[in-house]
C-alpha positions in Angstrom: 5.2 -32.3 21.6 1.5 -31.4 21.7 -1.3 -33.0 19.5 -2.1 -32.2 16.0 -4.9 -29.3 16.5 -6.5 -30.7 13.1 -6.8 -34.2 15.0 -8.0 -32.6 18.0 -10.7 -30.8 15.8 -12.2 -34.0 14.3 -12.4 -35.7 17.5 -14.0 -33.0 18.9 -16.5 -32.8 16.0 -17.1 -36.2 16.4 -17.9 -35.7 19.5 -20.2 -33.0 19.6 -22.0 -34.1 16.6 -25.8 -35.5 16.9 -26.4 -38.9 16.0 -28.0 -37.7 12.6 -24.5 -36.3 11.3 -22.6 -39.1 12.9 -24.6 -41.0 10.0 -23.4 -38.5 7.3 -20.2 -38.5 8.1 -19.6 -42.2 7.9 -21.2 -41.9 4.6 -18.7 -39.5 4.0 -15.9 -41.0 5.5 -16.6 -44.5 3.6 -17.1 -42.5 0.3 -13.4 -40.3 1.0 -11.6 -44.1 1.2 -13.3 -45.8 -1.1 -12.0 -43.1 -3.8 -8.0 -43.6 -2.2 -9.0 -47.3 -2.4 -9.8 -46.9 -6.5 -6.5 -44.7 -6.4 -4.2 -47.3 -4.7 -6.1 -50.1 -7.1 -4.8 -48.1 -10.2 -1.8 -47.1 -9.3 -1.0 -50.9 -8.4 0.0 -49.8 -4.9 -1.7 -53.0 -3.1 -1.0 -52.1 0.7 -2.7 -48.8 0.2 -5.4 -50.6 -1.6 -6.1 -53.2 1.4 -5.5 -50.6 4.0 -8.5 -48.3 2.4 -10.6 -50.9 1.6 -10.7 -52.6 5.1 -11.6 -49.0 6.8 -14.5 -48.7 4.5 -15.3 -52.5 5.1 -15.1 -51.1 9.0 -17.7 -48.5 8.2 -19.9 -50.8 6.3 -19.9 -53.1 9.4 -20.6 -50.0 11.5 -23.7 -49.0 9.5 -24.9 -52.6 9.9 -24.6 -52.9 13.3 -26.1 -50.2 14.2 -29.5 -50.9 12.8 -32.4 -53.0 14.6 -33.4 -55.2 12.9 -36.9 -56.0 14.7 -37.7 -52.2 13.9 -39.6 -53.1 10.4 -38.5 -54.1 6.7 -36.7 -50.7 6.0 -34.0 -51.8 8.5 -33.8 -55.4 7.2 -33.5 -54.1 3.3 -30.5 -51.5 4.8 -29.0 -54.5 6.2 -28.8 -56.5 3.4 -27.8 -54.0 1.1 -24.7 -53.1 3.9 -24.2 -56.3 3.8 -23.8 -56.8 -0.1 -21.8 -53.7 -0.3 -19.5 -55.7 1.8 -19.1 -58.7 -0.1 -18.5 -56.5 -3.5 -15.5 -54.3 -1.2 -14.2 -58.1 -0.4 -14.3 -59.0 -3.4 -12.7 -55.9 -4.8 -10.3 -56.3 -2.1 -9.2 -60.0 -2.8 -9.5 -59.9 -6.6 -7.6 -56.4 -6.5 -10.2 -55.2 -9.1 -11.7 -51.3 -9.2 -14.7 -52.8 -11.0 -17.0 -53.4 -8.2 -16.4 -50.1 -6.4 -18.1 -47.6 -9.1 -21.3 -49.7 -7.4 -20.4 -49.5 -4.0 -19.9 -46.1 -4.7 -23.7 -45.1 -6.3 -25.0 -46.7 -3.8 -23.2 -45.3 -0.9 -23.6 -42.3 -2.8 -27.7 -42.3 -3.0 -28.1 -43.6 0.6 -26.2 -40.5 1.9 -28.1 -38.2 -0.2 -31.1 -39.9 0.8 -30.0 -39.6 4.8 -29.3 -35.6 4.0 -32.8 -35.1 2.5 -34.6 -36.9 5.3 -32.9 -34.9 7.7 -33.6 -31.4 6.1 -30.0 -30.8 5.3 -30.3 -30.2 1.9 -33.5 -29.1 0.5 -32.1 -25.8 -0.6 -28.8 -27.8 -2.9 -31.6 -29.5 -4.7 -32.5 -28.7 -8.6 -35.9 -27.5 -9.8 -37.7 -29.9 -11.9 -37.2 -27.4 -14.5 -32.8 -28.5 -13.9 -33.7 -31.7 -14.6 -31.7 -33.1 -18.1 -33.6 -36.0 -18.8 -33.7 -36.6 -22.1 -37.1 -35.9 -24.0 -37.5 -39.1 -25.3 -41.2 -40.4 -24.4 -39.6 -42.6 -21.7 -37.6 -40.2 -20.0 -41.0 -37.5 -20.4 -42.7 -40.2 -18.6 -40.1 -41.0 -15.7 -39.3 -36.4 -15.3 -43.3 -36.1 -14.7 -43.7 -39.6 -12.3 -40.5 -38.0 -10.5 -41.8 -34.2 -10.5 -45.3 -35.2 -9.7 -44.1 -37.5 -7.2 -45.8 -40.9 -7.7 -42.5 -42.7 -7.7 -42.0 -45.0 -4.3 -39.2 -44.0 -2.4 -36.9 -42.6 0.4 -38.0 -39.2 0.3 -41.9 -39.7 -0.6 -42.8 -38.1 3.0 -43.1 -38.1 6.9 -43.9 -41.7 7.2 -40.7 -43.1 5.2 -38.9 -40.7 6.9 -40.1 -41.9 10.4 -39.6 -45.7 9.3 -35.8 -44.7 8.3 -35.6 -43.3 11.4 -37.0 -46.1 13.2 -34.7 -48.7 11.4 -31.5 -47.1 13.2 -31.2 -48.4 17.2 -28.0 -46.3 18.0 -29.0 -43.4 15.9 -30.7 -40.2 17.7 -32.0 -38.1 15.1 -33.4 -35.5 17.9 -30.3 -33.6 17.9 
C-alpha cells in the first residue's frame, strides 16, 4: 500500500519551508492542538486530552530550545514566557482543567501574530486605524491614538525589534 499523499504533502512542506514559516507553523500547529486539547477537556475524554496537551507541551519545548539565550533580553523574556506557558499546559494537563488554556492560547495567539508581522506576512490582513472598535470612552480615545500614532513599546515598533527578534532565535534562518 503506498503513503498517504496528504502526509507526504506536509512533510514535504515541512521540508521546503524557510526557517521563518517553520516558526509559524509551530505556532500554528500548537494553537490547532491546544483547541482538540479544550475539546477532549470538555467532552471528559482524558486520553485525548493528555495526548493533545503533551504535543503542544512538545512544541512549547521546541520553541524554547531553539532560542539563544546569550543573543540579548528579547530571547531571555521568550524563554520565560515558553517556559510559563508550559507550566500552565502542565497544570492544565494534571488538574484536567480548560481554565488555563484560554491564556496559553492569547498568548500563543499574539506571539504568532507578532512573528507574521515581523516577517511581512501580513501587513495587508491588518485593519485601518479607522476598523479599530475601541470604545470611545476617554481611556480607550487615549490607548486608539498611543496605538495609531505609535508611541506604544512593542514587537512591531520597527527594524531594530524586529532585528533583535530575529537575533533571539539560534536555529531560525529568517533569510529565506
Amino acid at each position: 500500500m503506498g503513503a498517504n499523499p496528504y502526509a507526504q504533502y506536509q512533510k514535504t512542506q515541512i521540508e521546503t519551508a524557510d526557517k521563518g514559516k517553520l516558526l509559524l507553523m509551530l505556532y500554528d500547529g500548537a494553537l490547532r492542538f491546544l483547541g482538540h486539547a479544550r475539546k477532549a477537556l470538555l467532552e471528559r475524554d482524558l486520553e485525548g486530552s493528555n495526548n493533545y496537551l503533551v504535543k503542544v507541551q512538545d512544541i512549547v519545548a521546541e520553541l524554547m530550545s531553539s532560542l539563544d539565550l546569550e543573543a540579548g533580553e528579547i530571547a531571555v523574556s521568550l524563554f520565560r514566557l515558553y517556559e510559563y506557558m508550559h507550566y500552565l499546559l502542565v497544570q492544565a494537563n494534571v488538574k484536567k482543567d480548560a481554565g488555563p488554556l484560554d491564556q496559553v492560547e492569547g498568548m500563543l495567539v499574539e506571539l504568532r501574530d507578532t512573528w507574521k508581522e515581523a516577517l511581512g506576512l501580513v501587513s495587508a490582513n491588518l485593519p485601518s486605524p479607522q476598523e479599530n472598535t475601541l470604545d470611545e470612552v476617554p481611556a480607550a480615545k487615549k490607548q486608539k491614538s498611543e496605538i495609531q500614532g505609535g508611541s506604544l513599546a512593542g514587537y512591531s515598533q520597527g527594524l531594530r525589534e524586529e532585528k533583535a527578534l530575529k537575533k533571539g532565535y539560534k536555529k531560525v534562518n529568517f533569510s529565506g
